[in-house]
N, C-alpha and C positions, 0 to 999 in steps of 0.2 A: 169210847169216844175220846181224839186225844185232847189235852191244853188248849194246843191251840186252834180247835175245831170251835171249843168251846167259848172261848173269848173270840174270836172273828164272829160267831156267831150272835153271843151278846153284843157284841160290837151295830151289828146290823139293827141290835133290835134296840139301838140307841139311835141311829140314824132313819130306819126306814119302820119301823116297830114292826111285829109281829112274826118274829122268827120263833116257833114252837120250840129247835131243837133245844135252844137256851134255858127252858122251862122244861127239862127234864134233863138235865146233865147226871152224869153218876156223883154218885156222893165220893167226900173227898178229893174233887177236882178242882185247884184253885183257878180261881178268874180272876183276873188282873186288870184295874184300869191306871194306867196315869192319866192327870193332867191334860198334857199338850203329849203334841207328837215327836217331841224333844224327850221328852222323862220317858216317852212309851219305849222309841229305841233303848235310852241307857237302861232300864228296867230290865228291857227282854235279855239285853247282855249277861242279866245277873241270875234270871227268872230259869233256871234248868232243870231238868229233871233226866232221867236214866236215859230219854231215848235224844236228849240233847235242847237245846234254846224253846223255851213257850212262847207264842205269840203272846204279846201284852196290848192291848185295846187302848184308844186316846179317847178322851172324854171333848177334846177339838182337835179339831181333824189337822191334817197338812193345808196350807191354803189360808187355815182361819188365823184372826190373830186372837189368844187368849185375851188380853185386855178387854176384848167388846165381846166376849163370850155369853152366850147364856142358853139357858137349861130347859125345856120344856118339861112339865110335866110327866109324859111320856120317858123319857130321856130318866127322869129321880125315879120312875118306877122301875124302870128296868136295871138300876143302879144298886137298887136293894139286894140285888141278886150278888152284887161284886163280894167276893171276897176278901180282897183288899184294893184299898183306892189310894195313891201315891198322889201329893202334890207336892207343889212348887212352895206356895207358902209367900209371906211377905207382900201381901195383895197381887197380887199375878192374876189369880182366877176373883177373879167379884163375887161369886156367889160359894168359894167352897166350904165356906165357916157353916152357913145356911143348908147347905147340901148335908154333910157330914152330921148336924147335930138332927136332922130330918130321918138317914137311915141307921141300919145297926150294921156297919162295915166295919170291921178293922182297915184303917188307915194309919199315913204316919207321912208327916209335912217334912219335905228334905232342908227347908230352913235349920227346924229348929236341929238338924243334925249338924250344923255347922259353929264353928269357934266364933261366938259373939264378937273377938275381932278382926273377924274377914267381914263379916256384913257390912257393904258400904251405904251409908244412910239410909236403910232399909229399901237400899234398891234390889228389889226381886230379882232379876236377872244375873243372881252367881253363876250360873249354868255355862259364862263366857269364858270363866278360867276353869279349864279342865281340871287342873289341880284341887280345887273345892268341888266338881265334882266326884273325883275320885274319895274326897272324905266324906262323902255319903254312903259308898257302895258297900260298906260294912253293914250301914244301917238300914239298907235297901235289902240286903241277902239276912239280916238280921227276920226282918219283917216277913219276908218270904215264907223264911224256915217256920215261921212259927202259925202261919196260915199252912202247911202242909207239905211244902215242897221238902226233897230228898235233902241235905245237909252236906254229905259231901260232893253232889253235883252241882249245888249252890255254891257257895266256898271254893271249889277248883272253878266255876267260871269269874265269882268275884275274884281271884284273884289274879284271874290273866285280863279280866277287863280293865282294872288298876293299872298294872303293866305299860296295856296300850294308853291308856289314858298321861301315863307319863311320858311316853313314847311319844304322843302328841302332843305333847308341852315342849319337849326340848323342841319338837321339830319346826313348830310355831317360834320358840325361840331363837332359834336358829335365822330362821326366814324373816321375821322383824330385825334383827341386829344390824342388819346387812340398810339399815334404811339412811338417808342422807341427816347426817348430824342434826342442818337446819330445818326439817320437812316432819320433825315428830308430832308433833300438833294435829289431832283431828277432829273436825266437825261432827256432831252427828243430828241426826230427826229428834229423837229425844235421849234421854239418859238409859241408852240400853248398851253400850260400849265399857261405862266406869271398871267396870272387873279385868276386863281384856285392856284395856290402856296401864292400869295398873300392873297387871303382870306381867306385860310384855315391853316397859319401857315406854309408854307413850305418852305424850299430853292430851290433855285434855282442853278445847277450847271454849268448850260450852255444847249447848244443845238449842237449835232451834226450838223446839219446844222443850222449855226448862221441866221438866217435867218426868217420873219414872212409868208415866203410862203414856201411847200412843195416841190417846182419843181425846187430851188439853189439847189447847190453843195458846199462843203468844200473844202477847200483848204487841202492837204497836212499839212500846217505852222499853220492851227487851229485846225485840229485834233491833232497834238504833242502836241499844248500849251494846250487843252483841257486835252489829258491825262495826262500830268503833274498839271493840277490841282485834279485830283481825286485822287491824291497818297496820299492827306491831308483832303479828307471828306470820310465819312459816305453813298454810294451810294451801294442802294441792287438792282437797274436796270434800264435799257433803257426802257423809257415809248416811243411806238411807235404807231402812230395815222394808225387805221386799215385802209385799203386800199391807203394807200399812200405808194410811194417808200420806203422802208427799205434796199436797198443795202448796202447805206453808213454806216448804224445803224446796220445792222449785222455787219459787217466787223469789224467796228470799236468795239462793244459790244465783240465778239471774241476776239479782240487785248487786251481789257482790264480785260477781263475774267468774265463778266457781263450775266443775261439771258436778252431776251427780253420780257418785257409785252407789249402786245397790247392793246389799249384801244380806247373809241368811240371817236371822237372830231369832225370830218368835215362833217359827213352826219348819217344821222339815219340805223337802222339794219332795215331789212326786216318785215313786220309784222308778228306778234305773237312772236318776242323776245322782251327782259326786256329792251335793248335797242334802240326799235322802237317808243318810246316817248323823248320827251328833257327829264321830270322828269326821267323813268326809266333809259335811258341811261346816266343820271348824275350819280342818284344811282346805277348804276351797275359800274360805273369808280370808286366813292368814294370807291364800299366796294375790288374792284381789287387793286387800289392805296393801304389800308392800309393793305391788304394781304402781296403783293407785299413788302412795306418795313416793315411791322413784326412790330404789336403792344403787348403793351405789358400788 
C-alpha cells in the first residue's frame, strides 16, 4: 500500500471515521498530518520517498479557518495512528498543545524552528513570508527522515522546494515594488498580513479587528481611533482573509468608503484553482495586493 494511500485514507477516517484500510497499513509506512491545509502542501513538498511526493493529510480541511478549529473525539483517536503531526505553533491551532500531550506521535511546531527574531509579536501567521518558510524546510525534512522516510529523496526535494520558495519571494518582490509611492498602506480583518507587509515593503495601517485571531471583535473606541487614523494615509482597501467573518470589515469598509479585497491566508482554495497550492495562492494574493492598491 502506498504513502499516500495511506494518509488519504487516514485522512477520511478523521473526517468521516471508519476507514478499516487506515487500521492495517504496513509497517514502516509514515503517515503524515499537518495542521492546516497550508503546512499539509508545504509538508508534501518535502515528504518523498523513491517513487516521488507523499500525500500529507490536514487536520482542517480547505474551506475551514484554523482559528475556530476543533477536534472531536473521533478525530484524537484516529490521530494516535499519525506518525508525525506538523504544526503551526504560536496559537494558531487552540487545542494542539492538548492534542499532542493526549497521544504518542512524534511531532515538531514549525515556530519553534524559526529565529526568535523574525517572530513578530507572536503573530502565528510566518507562513506569509515565504522566506521563513523556507527556514523551516530543513526542519520539516529533518523530522521526516527520522520518522522513516528515504534521506536522500528527502533532501533532493527540500532543496528544490527552497529554490522555489525563493523564486517566490523575488517574484512577490518584484510585483509589490512596482506599487504607487503614496498607496503602501494596507488595511486588514485582522493581524494576518504583519509578515508580508514586512517583507515586501508595506505599511501597515492597523487591523479592523486589533487582534492575531479571526474570531475577536472590535470595540466601538478602536474602530473611531482607527478611522481617524486613515484620514492621514494612503489606503485604496480592506484586505479580507476569505472565509473568515467580514461583518465587522464590511461595516466598517462602508463607514469609511473603502472596497473590500478578499484574499487567501488561512486555508488553501479547492483543487484546480491558482490558489490550491501555498506557492500559487501566495502568487495569486501578491498579484490581487498590487492590483488592489494601483501600481504604477
Amino acid at each position: 500500500m502506498s504513502r499516500g494511500l495511506l494518509a488519504g485514507c487516514l485522512l477520511s477516517v478523521l473526517l468521516i471515521v471508519g476507514c478499516t484500510s487506515a487500521q492495517s497499513g504496513e509497517p514502516g509506512e509514515p503517515q503524515v498530518f499537518a495542521t492546516t491545509s497550508i503546512w499539509a502542501d508545504i509538508v508534501s513538498n518535502v515528504a518523498c520517498d523513491a517513487d516521488g511526493p507523499t500525500a500529507v493529510g490536514s487536520l482542517v480541511g480547505r474551506g475551514d479557518d484554523p482559528h475556530a478549529s476543533t477536534l472531536t473525539l473521533a478525530q484524537r483517536d484516529a490521530l494516535s495512528q499519525a506518525e508525525l503531526i506538523v504544526g503551526n505553533g504560536l496559537g494558531l491551532e487552540p487545542e494542539l498543545a492538548s492534542l499532542l500531550a493526549d497521544i504518542d506521535a512524534p511531532s515538531v511546531i514549525l515556530a519553534d524552528l524559526l529565529n526568535p527574531g523574525d517572530v513578530v509579536e507572536a503573530n502565528p501567521h510566518f507562513w506569509m513570508n515565504p522566506l521563513l518558510v523556507a527556514s523551516t524546510v530543513d526542519g520539516i525534512a529533518d523530522a521526516l527522515i527520522g520518522v522513516g522516510f528515504d534521506r536522500p529523496a528527502v533532501e533532493k526535494c527540500a532543496e528544490a522546494y527552497k529554490d522555489e520558495l525563493v523564486a517566490l519571494d523575488e517574484e512577490l518582490s518584484n510585483a509589490l515594488s512596482s506599487i504607487a509611492g503614496e498607496c503602501q498602506t494596507i488595511l486588514t480583518n485582522h493581524h494576518s498580513l504583519d509578515y508580508f507587509t514586512l517583507r515586501y515593503g508595506l505599511v501597515s495601517a492597523g487591523a479592523i479587528i486589533p487582534s492575531m485571531s479571526s474570531m475577536a471583535e472590535p470595540s466601538l473606541s478602536e474602530l473611531d481611533e482607527l478611522a481617524e487614523r486613515l484620514e492621514d494615509v494612503c489606503v485604496s482597501a480592506v484586505f479580507v482573509e476569505n472565509g473568515v467573518s467580514d461583518r465587522s470589515a464590511s461595516a466598517f469598509a462602508e463607514r469609511v468608503g473603502l472596497p473590500i479585497v478578499v484574499i487567501n491566508v488561512e486555508y488553501l482554495a479547492a483543487e484546480g484553482q491558482l490558489s490550491s497550492s501555498y506557492v500559487g495562492m501566495m502568487r495569486e494574493n501578491g498579484n490581487v495586493m498590487a492590483d488592489a492598491l494601483g501600481t504604477g
